[in-house]
C-alpha angles and dihedrals in degrees: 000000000000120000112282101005093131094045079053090055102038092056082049091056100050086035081067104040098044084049086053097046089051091045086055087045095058094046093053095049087053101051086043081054078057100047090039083052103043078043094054093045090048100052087046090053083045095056084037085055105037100085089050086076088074092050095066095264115128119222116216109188141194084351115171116264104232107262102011127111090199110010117097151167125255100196152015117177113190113181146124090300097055138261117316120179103210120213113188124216143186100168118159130235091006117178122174123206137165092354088305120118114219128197110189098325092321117116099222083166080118088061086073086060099088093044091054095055084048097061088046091057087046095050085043095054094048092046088084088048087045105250105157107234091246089058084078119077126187102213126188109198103201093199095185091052136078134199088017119144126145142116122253104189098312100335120104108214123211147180123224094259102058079031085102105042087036099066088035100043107101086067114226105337101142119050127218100263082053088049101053090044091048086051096047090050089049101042085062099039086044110035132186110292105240111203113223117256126246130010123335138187092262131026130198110239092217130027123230102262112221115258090232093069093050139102116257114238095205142016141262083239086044083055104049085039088065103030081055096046090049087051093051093038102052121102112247080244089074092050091048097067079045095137106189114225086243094062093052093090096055098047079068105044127134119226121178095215138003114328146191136227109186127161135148120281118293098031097112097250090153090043086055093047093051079051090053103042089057096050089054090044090049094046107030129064110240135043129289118234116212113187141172141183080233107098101197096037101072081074099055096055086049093062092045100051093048076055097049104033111359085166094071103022094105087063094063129060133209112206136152128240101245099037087048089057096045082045095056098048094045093050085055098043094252103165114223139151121220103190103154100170080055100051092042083054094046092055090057088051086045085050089045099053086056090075140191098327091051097156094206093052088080089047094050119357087193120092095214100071084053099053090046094053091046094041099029104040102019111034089024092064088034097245115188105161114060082216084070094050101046094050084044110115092214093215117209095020112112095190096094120220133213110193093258083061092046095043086054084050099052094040074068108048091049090057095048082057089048085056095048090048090045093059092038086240138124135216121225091262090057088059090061099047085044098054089044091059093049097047084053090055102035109020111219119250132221103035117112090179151025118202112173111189111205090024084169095078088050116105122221095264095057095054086047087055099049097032077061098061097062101002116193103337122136102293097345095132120033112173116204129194155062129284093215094053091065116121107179139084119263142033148213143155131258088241078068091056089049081250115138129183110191085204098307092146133117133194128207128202121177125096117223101166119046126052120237099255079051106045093039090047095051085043095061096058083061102037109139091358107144131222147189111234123210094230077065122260136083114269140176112217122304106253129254109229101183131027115197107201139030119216138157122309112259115254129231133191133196108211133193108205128025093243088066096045091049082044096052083048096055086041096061099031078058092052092052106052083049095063096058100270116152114233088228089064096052117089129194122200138191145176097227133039089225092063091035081061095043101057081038081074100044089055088051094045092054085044090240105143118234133166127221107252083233095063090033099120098187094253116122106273129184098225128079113266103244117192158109116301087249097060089051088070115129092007135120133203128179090233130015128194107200092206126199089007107176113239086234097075089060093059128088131261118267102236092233098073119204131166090280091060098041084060084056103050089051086048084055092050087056098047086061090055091057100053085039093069095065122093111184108013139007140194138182139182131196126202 
């Protein structure tokens, strides 16, 4: 062995040991920079936090993660505008693309993957309690970043100046009896984190300070100055996916067959159905299918379900009636031709050959009764055998016929067939016949559910066709509406359309949207006003038990010429807008297109901006919604002017009802719809 070999190896040794020792200790002081600075971000979102306690909000802390021995929760913040689980950061050189979180080059879009189960487990444990899944919110505070807001996955990422407005945002959604339940569930899914005794591997340099010794960073007046500004600020859209704690529970509940869910304007019954929709989405294979007779409206719910739930908003389609059903022949090279001018044209030829002695000329001179007796109660149920229509009870229709009567009125309908024929064309109530004939022959694969909003303006066809797709399997129909909304000639019930409950109905009667000056003052134009209801028997109105909110009583004005009343219209719609009232939350409503388009003028002429109803995609928009009372249907505004509204609306009923009077009754129906929309304040002029 040569002369100090071993000393040689021995320095080696140390020289190693003493590198390797430096390299631990730098570790060590860089993951205690972590900890200084995770320390440091969570005692900030503490002090942020801290004065929500007086404002009826509940902190949960340092709480331990399910499952895990270390890992645990910083916050949970339950309060009146709903359940976040806070998550504080302080990571360096963050960029944020295509829904993907970057640190440096390094994708840590995967570190977002335990909080997201988290928040599963969360919206699984408060379902029993019946916390609807979009009350739970997964929220990164990144302390050390301004003007940062996106969505990584399910987790909404934030810098310390939006955190506030942010948690608070959605304005007073839980009440206080939600908010102790929901407490009580987390407490013992979330308890207490214990740290362990004596000496670890790795100490924290500085243990988490409780929120309660530190200094608050704002104050209780900061934070009803915001909650109130958030409130004020928000779009009505917001407020239409508003689901109320009380509703959870039914968003998820089980039927065993088809079901119902009915209640007065203004209960939430569509904000229940979008609910609905997502939890079936979320817990059955296939898609969900929502439709409506509303044409415009498939696009607005839309809207509103990539807002309340976009993980699961490709799994449920919007569709109307009518487009689903062109959709579905043409996907299975049914030929058909939908030529409406020409069918319009066709029943005028069919009214025509009738001639001079047309009985049912001295019962009702006007062609449109006809045409809605011939298209609404025959060719909306697919009668085919007149023995069928004269023993037919033609709920809903006042005009009274004998069978003479009814033979005149088939001998209609089946020219008006002869013309269609004739031409090689179909009218829209053909399409439905046509894809429910198709769906009889060849079911229809891949949906799991059917859920129709407004079901009362569906014809009995139209339930036949999308009962047909699921049939009665758990939860596969669900119909959705109100039978005094209904605004269309006609009626039936579901036994008709082979559709039976059991029982499977549910009413609700509360009242979330209007206020009571409102609500009392759009009752009285109904009172007493009698329908037929699809489940089968005559109603009058299902009753509002409870009203939220007070508000002004709506105005009306009586006007003698046209030009005061357009000039009333531009007044308010002025005041309005002066008093801090968005254009996106006005609506303006109107029997006719032509006035709709009129006042649309108006609007443009005074260069205020508007948007046709028809072209309205349920996104927020800067520009007052313009547009027919029907399509109207299922919307809200904040304010509402009924314009050009005729006195006769406002008159009561003669007590000899005749068809004159039944087109009436269904005007004054819609009438109610149109006051109805509005949530804080209405007006209506009638000239």
């Amino acid at each position: 062995m040569a002369a100090g070999h071993s000393a040689a190896g021995e320095a080696a040794r140390l020289r190693a040991e003493a590198e390797q020792a430096e390299y631990v200790a730098r570790t060590k002081q860089e993951m205690a920079r972590n900890y200084e600075a995770a320390a440091k971000s969570e005692r900030w979102l503490g002090a942020l936090l801290k004065p929500l306690a007086d404002r009826g909000y509940t902190i949960l802390e340092d709480r331990k993660w399910p499952g895990s021995k270390k890992a645990q929760v910083d916050f949970v913040l339950i309060g009146p505008s709903g359940i976040y689980i806070v998550d504080a950061k302080s990571w360096k050189d963050v960029t944020i693309e295509n829904d993907r979180i970057y640190q440096g080059q390094d994708d840590v879009t995967d570190r977002f993957d335990g909080l997201t189960s988290l928040g599963n487990l969360v919206e699984e444990a408060l379902a029993d309690i019946g916390i609807a899944p979009g009350e739970v919110h997964l929220v990164a505070v990144f302390t050390n970043r301004r003007g940062l807001r996106a969505r990584v996955g399910g987790v909404e990422i934030v810098g310390r100046d939006v955190a506030l407005h942010h948690l608070i945002g959605c304005g007073d959604r839980l009440d206080t009896d939600v908010i102790q339940r929901v407490r009580t569930v987390l407490e013992e899914l979330l308890p207490p984190y214990a740290m362990p005794e004596g000496p670890t591997e790795l100490t924290l340099p500085a243990p988490v300070i409780p929120i309660t010794e530190q200094e608050a960073l704002i104050s209780i007046e900061e934070i009803e100055n915001a909650l109130w500004a958030n409130v004020l600020a928000k779009p009505v859209e917001s407020w239409m996916a508003y689901l109320h704690p009380d509703q959870a529970r039914l968003a998820r509940r089980t039927f065993n067959g088809p079901s119902r869910i009915r209640g007065a304007v203004g209960t939430g019954k569509t904000v229940v159905a979008l609910h609905r929709a997502a939890y079936i989405a979320r817990t059955r294979p296939g898609k969900v299918l929502v439709t409506t007779y509303v044409r415009t409206l498939p696009s607005v719910l839309s809207a509103l379900m990539n807002q309340m739930s976009p993980d699961i908003a490709d799994r449920i389609e919007f569709r109307g009636i009518h487009g689903f059903a062109i959709d579905l022949l043409k996907s299975r090279n049914v030929t058909f031709r939908l030529e409406p001018e020409k069918a319009d044209r066709a029943f005028r030829s069919a009214w025509s050959s009738m001639g001079k002695e047309n009985p049912l000329v001295q019962i009702d001179e006007r062609i449109s009764y006809w045409k809605e007796e011939v298209l609404s109660v025959i060719k909306g149920r697919g009668l085919t055998r007149f023995e069928d229509y004269v023993q037919l009870p033609r709920a809903g229709r006042s005009r009274r016929l004998s069978s003479e009567n009814r033979i005149a009125v088939w001998k209609l309908h089946t020219a008006y067939d002869t013309e269609l024929r004739k031409l090689g064309i179909v009218d829209f109530e053909d399409v439905i016949l046509l894809a429910e004939q198709n769906l009889r022959s060849t079911p229809l694969e891949g949906y799991c559910a059917v859920i129709v909003d407004e079901a009362q303006d569906m014809s009995c066809a139209m339930i036949r066709m999308l009962h047909a797709i699921v049939g009665d399997r758990p939860d596969g129909l669900s119909l959705v509406g109100d039978g005094q909304q209904t605004i269309y000639p006609g009626g039936y019930n579901l036994a008709e359309a082979g559709v039976s409950l059991h029982g499977r109905g549910v009413i609700l009667n509360r009242n979330y949207r209007n206020t009571a000056e409102i609500l009392d003052f759009a009752s009285r134009l109904v009172e007493g006003d009698e329908y037929f209801d699809i489940e089968g028997a005559p109603a009058q109105g299902d009753a509002t038990v409870e009203v939220m909110r007070h508000g002004p009583e709506p105005k009306v004005g009586n006007f003698k010429s046209r030009a005061k009343h357009d000039d009333s219209v531009m007044e308010h719609v002025k005041s309005l807008i002066a008093q801090g009232v968005a254009l996106g939350d006005i609506g303006i409503l109107a029997h006719t297109n032509r006035a709709a388009t009129e006042v649309g003028n108006l609007l443009t002429k005074a260069g205020i901006a508007w948007i046709e109803l028809l072209k309205y995609d349920g996104m927020p928009t800067d520009a007052i919604k313009v547009g027919t009372i029907k399509r109207a249907k299922g919307l809200e505004f904040k304010q509402v002017l009924v314009v050009r509204t005729p006195s006769r609306l406002l008159h009561a009923l003669p007590n000899d009802p005749d068809a004159e009077d039944e087109r009436r009754e269904l005007d004054r129906r819609e009438l109610y719809v149109a006051m109805t929309r509005a949530r804080d304040g209405l007006w209506v002029g009638v000239a």
